[in-house]
Backbone as numpy.savetxt, mean C-alpha at the origin, in Angstrom:
# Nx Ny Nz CAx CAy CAz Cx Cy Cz
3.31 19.84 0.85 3.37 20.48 2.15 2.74 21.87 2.04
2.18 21.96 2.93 1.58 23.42 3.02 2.65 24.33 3.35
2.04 25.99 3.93 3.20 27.20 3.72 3.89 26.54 5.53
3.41 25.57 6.13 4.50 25.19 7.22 5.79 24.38 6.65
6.83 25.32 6.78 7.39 24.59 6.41 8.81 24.01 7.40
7.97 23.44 8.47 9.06 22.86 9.37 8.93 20.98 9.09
10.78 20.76 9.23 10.51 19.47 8.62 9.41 18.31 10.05
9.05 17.63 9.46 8.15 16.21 9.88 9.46 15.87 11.11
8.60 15.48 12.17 9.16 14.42 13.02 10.02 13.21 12.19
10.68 12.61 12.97 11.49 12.07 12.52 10.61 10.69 12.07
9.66 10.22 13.00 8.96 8.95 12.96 8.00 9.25 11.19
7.82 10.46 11.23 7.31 10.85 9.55 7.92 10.25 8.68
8.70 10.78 8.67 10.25 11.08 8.05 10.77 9.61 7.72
10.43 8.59 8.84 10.82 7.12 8.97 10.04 6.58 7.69
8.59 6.99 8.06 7.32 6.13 7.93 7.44 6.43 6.55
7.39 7.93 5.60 7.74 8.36 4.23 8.94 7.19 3.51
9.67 7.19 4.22 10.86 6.76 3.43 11.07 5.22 3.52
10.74 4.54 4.66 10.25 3.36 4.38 8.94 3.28 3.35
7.80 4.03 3.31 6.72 3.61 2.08 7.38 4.46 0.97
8.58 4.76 0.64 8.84 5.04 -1.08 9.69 4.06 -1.40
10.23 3.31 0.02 11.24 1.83 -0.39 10.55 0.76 -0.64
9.54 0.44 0.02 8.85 -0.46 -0.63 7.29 -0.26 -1.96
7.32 1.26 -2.16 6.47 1.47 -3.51 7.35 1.13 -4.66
9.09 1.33 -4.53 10.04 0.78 -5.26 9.94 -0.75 -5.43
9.97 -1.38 -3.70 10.06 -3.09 -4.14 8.80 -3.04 -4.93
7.27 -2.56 -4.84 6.19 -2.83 -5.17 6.17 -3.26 -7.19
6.81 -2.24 -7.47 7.77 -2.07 -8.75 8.13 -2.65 -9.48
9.27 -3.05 -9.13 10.28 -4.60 -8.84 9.24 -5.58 -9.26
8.34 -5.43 -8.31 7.39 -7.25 -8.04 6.68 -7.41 -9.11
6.22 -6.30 -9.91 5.46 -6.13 -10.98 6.21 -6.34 -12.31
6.77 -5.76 -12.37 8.02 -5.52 -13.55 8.29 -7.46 -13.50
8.46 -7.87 -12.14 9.24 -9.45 -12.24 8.45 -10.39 -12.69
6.62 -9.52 -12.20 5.90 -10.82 -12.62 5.18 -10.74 -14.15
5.28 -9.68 -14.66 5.28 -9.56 -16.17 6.25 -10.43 -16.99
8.06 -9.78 -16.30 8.71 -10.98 -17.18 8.82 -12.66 -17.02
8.09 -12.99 -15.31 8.00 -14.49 -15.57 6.64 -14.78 -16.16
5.54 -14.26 -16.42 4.63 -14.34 -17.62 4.49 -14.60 -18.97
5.82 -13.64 -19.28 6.79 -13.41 -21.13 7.13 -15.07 -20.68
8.21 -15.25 -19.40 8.84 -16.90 -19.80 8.00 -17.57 -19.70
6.24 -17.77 -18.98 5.13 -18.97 -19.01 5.29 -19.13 -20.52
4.90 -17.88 -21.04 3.75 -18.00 -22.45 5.45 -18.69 -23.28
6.47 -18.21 -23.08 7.53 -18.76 -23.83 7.79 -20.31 -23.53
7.72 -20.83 -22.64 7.45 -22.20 -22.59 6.61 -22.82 -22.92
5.50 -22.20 -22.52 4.36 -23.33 -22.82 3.57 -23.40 -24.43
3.99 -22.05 -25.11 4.03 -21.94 -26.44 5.29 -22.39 -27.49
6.02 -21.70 -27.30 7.32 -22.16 -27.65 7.94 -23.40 -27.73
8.15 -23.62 -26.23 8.82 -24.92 -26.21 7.75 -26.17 -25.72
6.92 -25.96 -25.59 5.61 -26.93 -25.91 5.38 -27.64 -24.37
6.15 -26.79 -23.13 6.55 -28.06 -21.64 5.08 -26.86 -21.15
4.93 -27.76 -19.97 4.12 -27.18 -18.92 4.90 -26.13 -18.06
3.98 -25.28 -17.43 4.60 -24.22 -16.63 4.28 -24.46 -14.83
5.03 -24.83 -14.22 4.85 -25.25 -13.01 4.83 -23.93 -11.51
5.65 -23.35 -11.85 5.91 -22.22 -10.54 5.39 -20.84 -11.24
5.13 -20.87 -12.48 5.02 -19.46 -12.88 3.78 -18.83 -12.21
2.83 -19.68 -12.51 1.39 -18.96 -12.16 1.24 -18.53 -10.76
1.67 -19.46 -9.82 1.73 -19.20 -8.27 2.75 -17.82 -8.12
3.80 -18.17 -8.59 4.79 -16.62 -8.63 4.11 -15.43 -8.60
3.45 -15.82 -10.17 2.76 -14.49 -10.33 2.15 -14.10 -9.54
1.09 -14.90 -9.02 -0.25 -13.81 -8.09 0.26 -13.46 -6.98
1.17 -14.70 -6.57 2.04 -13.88 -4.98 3.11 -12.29 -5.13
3.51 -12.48 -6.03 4.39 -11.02 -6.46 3.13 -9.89 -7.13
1.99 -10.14 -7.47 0.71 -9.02 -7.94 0.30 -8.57 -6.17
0.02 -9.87 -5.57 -0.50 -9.51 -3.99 0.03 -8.71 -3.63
1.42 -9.29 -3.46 2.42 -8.38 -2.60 2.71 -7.12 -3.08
2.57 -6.86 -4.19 3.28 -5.75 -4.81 1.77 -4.90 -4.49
0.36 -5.54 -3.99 -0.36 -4.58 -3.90 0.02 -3.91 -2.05
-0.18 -5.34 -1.47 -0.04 -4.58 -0.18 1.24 -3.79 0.01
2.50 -4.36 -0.37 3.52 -3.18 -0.25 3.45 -1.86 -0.88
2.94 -1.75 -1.76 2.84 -0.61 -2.23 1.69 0.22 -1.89
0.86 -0.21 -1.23 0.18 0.63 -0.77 -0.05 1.93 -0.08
1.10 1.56 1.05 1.77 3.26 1.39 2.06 4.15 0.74
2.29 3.76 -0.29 3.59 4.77 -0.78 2.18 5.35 -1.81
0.89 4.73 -2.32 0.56 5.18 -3.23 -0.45 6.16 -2.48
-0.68 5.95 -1.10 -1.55 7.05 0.36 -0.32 8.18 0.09
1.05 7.60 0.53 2.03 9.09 0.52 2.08 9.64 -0.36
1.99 9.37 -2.05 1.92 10.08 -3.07 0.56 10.13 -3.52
-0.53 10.42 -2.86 -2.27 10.70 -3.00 -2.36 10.41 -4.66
-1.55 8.88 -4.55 -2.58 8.12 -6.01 -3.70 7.36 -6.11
-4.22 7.28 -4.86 -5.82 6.64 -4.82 -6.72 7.80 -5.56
-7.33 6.77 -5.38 -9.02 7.05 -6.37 -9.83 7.86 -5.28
-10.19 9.38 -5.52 -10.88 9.32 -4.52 -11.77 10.75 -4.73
-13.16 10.84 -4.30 -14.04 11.92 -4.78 -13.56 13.12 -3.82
-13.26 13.98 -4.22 -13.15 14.94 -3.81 -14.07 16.62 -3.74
-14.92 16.04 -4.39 -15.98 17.36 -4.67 -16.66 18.03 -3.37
-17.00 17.50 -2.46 -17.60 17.97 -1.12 -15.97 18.80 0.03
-14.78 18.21 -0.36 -14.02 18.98 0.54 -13.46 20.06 -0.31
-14.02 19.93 -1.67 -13.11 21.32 -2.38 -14.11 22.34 -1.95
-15.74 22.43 -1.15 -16.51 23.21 -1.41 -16.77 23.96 -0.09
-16.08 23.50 1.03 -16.22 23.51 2.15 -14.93 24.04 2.42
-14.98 24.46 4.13 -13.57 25.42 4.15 -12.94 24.56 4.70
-11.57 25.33 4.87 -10.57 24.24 5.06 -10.72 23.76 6.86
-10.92 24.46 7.58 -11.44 23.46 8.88 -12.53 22.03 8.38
-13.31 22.34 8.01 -14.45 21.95 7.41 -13.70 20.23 6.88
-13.02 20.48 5.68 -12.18 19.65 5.16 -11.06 19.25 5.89
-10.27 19.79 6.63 -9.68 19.08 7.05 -10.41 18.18 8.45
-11.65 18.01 8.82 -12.01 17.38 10.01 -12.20 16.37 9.42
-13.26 16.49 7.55 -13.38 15.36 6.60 -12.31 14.64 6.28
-11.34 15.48 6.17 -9.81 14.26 5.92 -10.02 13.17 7.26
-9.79 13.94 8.45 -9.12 13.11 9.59 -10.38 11.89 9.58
-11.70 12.37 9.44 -12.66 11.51 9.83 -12.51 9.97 8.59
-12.51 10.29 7.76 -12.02 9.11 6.41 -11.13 8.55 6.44
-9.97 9.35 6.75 -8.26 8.40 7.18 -8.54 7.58 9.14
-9.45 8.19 9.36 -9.70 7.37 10.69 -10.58 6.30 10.45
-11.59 6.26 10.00 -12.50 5.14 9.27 -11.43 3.93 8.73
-10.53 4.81 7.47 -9.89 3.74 6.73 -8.74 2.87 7.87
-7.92 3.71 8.45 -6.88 3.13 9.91 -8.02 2.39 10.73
-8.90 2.55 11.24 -9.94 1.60 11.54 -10.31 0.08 10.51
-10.60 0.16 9.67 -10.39 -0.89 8.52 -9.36 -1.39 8.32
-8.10 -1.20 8.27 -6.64 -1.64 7.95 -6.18 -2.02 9.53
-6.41 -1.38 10.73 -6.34 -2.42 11.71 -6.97 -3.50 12.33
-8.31 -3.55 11.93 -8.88 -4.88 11.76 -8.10 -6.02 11.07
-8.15 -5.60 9.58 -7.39 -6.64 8.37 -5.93 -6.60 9.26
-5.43 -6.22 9.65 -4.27 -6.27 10.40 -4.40 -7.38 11.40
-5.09 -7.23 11.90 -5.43 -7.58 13.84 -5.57 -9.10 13.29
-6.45 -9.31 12.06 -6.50 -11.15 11.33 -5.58 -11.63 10.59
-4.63 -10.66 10.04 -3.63 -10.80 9.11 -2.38 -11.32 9.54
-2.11 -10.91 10.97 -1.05 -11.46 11.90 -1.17 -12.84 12.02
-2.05 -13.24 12.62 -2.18 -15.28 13.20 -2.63 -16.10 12.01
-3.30 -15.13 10.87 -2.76 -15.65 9.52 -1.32 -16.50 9.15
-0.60 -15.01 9.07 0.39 -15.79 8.21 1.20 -16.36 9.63
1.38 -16.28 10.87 1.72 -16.60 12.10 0.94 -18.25 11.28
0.33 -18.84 11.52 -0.64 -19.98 11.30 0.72 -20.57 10.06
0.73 -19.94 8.97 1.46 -20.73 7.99 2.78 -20.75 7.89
3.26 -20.23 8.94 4.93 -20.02 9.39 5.17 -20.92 10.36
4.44 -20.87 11.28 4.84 -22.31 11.87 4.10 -23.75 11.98
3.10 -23.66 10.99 3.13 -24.98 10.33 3.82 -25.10 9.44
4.14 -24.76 8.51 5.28 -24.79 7.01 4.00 -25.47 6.45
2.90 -24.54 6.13 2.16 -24.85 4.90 3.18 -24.66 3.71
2.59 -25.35 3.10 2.94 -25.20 1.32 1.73 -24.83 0.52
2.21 -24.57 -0.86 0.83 -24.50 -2.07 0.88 -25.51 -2.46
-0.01 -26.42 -2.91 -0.49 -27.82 -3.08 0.06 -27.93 -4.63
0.90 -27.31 -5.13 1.35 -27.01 -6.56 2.55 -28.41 -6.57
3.38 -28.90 -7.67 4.78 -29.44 -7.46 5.66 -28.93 -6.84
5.30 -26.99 -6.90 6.31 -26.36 -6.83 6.23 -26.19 -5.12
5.27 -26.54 -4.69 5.36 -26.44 -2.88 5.86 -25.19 -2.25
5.79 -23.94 -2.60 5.90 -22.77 -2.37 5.45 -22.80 -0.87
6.36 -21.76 0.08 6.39 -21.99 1.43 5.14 -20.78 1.86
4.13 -20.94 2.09 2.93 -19.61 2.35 3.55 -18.82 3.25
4.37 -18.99 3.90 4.41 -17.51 4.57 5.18 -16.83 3.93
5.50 -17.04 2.97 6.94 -15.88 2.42 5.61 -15.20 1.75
4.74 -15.32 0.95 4.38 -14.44 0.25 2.99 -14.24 1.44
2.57 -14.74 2.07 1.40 -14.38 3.15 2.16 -12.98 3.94
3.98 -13.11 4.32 4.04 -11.97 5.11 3.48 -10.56 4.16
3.70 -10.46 3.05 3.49 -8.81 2.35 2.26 -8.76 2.91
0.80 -9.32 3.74 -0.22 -8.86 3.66 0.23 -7.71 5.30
0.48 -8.66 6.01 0.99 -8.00 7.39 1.47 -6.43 7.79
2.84 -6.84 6.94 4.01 -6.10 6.68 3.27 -4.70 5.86
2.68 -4.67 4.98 1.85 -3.86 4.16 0.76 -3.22 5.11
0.04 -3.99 5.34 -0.90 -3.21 5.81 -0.68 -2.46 7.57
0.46 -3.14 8.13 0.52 -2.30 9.27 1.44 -1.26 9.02
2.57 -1.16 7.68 2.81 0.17 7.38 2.18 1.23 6.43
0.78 0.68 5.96 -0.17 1.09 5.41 -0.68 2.09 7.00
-1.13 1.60 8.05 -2.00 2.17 8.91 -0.87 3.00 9.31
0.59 3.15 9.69 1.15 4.12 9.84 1.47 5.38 9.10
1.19 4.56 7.73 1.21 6.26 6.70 -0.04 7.09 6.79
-1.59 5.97 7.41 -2.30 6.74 7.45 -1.91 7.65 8.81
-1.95 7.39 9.77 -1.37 7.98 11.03 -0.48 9.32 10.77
0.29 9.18 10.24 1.37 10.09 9.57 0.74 11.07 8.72
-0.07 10.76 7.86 -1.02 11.62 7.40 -1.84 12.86 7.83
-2.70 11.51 8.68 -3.57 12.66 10.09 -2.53 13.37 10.07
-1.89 13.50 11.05 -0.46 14.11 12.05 -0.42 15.38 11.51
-0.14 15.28 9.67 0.56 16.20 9.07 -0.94 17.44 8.95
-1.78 16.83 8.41 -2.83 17.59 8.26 -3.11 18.45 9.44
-3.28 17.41 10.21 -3.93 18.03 11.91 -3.17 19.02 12.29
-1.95 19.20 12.38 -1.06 20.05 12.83 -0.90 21.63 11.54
-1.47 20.81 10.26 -1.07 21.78 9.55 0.07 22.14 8.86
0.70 20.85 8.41 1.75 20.97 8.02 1.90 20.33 6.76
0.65 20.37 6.14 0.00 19.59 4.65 -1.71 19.36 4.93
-1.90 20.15 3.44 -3.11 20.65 3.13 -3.85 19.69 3.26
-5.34 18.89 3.71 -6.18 17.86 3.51 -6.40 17.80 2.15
-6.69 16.58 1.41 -6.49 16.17 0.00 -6.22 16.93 -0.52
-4.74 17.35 -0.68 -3.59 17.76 -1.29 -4.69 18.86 -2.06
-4.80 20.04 -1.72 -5.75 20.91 -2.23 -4.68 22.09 -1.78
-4.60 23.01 -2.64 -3.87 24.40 -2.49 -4.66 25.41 -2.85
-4.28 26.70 -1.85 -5.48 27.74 -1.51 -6.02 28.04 -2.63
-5.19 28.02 -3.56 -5.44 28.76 -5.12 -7.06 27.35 -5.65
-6.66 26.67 -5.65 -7.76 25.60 -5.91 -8.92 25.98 -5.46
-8.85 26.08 -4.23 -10.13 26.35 -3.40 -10.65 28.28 -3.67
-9.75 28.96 -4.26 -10.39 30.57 -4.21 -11.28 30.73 -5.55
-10.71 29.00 -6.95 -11.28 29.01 -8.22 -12.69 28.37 -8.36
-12.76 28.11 -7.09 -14.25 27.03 -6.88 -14.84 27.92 -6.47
């Protein structure tokens, strides 16, 4: 947060704390699909049987754990991202570059949104399955794309907000940063 230091609307405040609850489940999903990996390779090495649900598990808990966690890794600015042109420029300057990139990207994530709905809508009320033995129901792991990415476009939203108003620096840059450049 920048030197404003009045707290965030409450809908902030919502949007934050729902994306650090699910950067937690994101966590979880990872951590779970490592240890049903340890039990593939332990069966199918070990005890010499085939592995039937593991592999499908896995990529649905890697998916999900990407789209859920996605917020939370925008709210804690762990993306990948070049920053050399807004450290050099002033902070109006940079912060118009923030809003214009987080508007591009909320533009992109409500598209994938806008197809992502009648997606998994499509495999919820047909009761697709995965063509596996294990017949895994597609919408349970199709919802994280939804669910993710439309609270993905609200952290970006929340973002703008904070910047625009001035109540957090555009890519997390502090004055001192910008007086050493």
């Amino acid at each position: 947060m920048s030197s404003n230091t009045a707290r965030p609307p409450g809908w902030v405040a919502a949007v934050h704390a729902v994306s650090r609850f699910f950067g937690v489940i994101s966590a979880g999903l990872i951590l779970l699909a490592v240890g049903v990996i340890c039990h593939m390779v332990f069966v199918r090495a070990v005890l010499d049987e085939s592995s039937i649900w593991q592999t499908e598990f896995t990529t649905f808990a890697v998916v999900a754990a990407t789209f859920l966690g996605a917020p939370y890794i925008l709210l804690t600015h762990g993306h990948v991202r070049v920053d050399v042109v807004p450290l050099m420029v002033s902070t109006p300057v940079s912060r118009m570059l923030h809003f214009f990139g987080s508007a591009v990207a909320l533009v992109f994530c409500l598209f994938f949104l806008y197809a992502a709905v009648p997606w998994w809508h499509e495999a919820w009320t047909s009761g697709s399955t995965t063509p596996s033995i294990w017949r895994a129901r597609l919408w349970i792991p199709y919802l994280s794309v939804p669910v993710g990415l439309g609270l993905l476009c609200l952290q970006f939203m929340a973002e703008m907000w904070l910047v625009m108003t001035r109540r957090a620096e555009p890519f997390v840059m502090s004055h001192d940063t910008k007086e050493a450049l």
